[in-house]
C-alpha positions as CSV (number, residue, x, y, z in Angstrom):
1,X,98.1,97.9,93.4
2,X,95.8,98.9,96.5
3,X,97.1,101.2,99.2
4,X,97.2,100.0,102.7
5,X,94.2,101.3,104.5
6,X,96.5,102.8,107.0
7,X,100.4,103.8,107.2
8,X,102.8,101.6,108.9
9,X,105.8,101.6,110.1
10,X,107.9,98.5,111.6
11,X,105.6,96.2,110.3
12,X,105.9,92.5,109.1
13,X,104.4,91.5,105.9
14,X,104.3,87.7,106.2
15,X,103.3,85.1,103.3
16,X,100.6,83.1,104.3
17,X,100.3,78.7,103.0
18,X,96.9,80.4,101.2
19,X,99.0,83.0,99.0
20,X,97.6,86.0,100.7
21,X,100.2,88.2,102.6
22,X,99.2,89.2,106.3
23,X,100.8,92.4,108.0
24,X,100.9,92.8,111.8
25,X,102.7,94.6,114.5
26,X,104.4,98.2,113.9
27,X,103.0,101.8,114.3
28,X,101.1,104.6,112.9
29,X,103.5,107.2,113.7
30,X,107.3,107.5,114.2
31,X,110.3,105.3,113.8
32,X,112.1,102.3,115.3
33,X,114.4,102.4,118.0
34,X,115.1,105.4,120.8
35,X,111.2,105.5,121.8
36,X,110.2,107.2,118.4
37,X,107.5,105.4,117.4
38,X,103.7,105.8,118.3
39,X,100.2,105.0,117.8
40,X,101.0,101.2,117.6
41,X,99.0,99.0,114.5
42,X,96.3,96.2,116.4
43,X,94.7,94.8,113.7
44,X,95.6,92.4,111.2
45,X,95.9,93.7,107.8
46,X,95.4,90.7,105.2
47,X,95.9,91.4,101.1
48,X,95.1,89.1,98.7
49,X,96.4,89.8,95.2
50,X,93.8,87.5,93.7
51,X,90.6,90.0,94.2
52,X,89.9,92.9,92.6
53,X,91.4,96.4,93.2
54,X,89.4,98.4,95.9
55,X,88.9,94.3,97.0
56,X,91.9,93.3,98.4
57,X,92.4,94.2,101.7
58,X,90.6,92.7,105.0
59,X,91.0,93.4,108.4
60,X,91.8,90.1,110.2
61,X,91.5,89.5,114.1
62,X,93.0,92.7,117.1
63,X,95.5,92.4,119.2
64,X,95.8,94.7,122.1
65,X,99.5,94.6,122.3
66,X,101.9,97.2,121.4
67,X,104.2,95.5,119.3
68,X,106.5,98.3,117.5
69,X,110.1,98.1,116.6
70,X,112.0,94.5,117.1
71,X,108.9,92.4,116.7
72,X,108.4,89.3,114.6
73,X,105.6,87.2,112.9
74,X,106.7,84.2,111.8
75,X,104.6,81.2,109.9
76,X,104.6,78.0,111.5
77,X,104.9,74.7,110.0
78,X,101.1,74.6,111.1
79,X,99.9,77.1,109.4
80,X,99.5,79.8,112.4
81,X,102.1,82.9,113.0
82,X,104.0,83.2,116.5
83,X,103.9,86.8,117.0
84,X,106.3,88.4,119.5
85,X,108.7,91.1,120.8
86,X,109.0,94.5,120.6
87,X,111.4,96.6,122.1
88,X,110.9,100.1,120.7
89,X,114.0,102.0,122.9
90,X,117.8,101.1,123.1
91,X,117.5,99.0,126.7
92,X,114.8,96.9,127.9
93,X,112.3,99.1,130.0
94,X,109.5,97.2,132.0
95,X,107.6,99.5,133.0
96,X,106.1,102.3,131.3
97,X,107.1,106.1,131.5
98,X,106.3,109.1,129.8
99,X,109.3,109.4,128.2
100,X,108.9,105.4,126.9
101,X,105.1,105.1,126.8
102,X,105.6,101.0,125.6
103,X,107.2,98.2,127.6
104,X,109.9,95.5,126.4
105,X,107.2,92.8,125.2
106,X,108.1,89.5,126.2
107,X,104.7,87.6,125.8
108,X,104.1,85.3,122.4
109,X,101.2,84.9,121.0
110,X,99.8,82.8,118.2
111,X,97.9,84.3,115.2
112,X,95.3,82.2,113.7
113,X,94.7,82.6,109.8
114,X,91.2,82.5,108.5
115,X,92.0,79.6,106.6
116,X,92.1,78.0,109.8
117,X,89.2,79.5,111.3
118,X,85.6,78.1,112.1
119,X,84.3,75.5,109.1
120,X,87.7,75.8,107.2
121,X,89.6,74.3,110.3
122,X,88.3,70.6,108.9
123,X,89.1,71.1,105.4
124,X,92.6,70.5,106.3
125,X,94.5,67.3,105.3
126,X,95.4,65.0,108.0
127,X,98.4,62.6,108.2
128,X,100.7,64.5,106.1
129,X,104.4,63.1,105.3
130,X,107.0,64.0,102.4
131,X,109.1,61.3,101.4
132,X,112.2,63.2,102.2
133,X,113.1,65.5,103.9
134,X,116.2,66.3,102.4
135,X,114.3,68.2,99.8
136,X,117.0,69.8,96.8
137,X,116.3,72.9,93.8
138,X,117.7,70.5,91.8
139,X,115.4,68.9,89.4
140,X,114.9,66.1,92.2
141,X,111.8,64.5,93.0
142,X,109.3,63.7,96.0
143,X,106.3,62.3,97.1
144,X,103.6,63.9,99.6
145,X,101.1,61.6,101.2
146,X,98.2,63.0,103.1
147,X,94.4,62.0,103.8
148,X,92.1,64.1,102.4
149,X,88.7,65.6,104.2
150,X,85.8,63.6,103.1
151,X,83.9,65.2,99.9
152,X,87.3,67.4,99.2
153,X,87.1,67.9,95.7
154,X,90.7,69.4,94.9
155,X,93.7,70.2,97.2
156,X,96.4,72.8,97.1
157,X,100.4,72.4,98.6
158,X,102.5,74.9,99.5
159,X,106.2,74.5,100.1
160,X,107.7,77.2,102.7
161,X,111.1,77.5,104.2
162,X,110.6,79.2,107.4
163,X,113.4,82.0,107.6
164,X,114.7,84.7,110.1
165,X,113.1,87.9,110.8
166,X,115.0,90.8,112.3
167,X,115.0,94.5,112.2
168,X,111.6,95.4,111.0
């Protein structure tokens, strides 16, 4: 296993439709809740189990909000994260002190993979429907139906239930 290029704390490690796992939001220093935490994390942190040790992390796109304790990334259905929140002291605080250096963060934003980026963006399947949508872990079957990119030699599906993140 490769260490993180930097500590974090309050971050959230999310599994991405490619299989790699991306880590946003969270801090350098401190803890969550009661204004503890500091030095808030910007950059995208994206690890790839499939590369070789010393290979497997990248840095993926910056932010330049503090997102710290009470934040989320979640995975949407289209393949991009809505990050948002953060409320790193016990009541919401709007504007910033020294005491509570970070704001309540109310703004969303949306986190574009790289498998989504630039010349990958059209390699996507178009027109894509599941026979059910009931689907059951019980030995049951289904059909997906899609329309493949012209010249795509292979394609890959991934199944995700999108849960609840709270807490980080």
């Amino acid at each position: 296993m490769d260490s993180m290029p930097e500590g974090r704390a309050m971050v959230e490690g999310t599994l991405l439709a490619d299989g790699t796992v991306i880590f946003l939001n969270g801090g350098n220093r401190g803890a969550q809740g009661f204004g503890l935490a500091r030095n808030p994390t910007f950059e995208a942190l994206i690890y790839d189990a499939t590369k070789p040790l010393g290979q497997r992390w990248s840095t993926g796109a910056s932010t330049n909000i503090a997102r710290l304790y009470h934040s989320v990334a979640l995975l949407l259905l289209d393949g991009t994260l809505m990050v948002t929140g953060s409320n790193p002291v016990a009541q919401p605080v709007l504007q910033p002190t020294a005491a509570d250096p970070y704001v309540t963060e109310f703004r969303v934003e949306i986190y574009t993979p790289p498998y989504l980026q630039g010349a990958n963006a059209k390699k996507r399947p178009t027109a894509v429907a599941l026979s059910s949508k009931a689907l059951k872990a019980n030995g049951s079957t289904f059909t997906i139906s899609f329309t493949a990119p012209a010249g795509a030699q292979a394609a890959k599906v991934s199944l995700y239930y999108g849960g609840f993140v709270t807490h980080s």
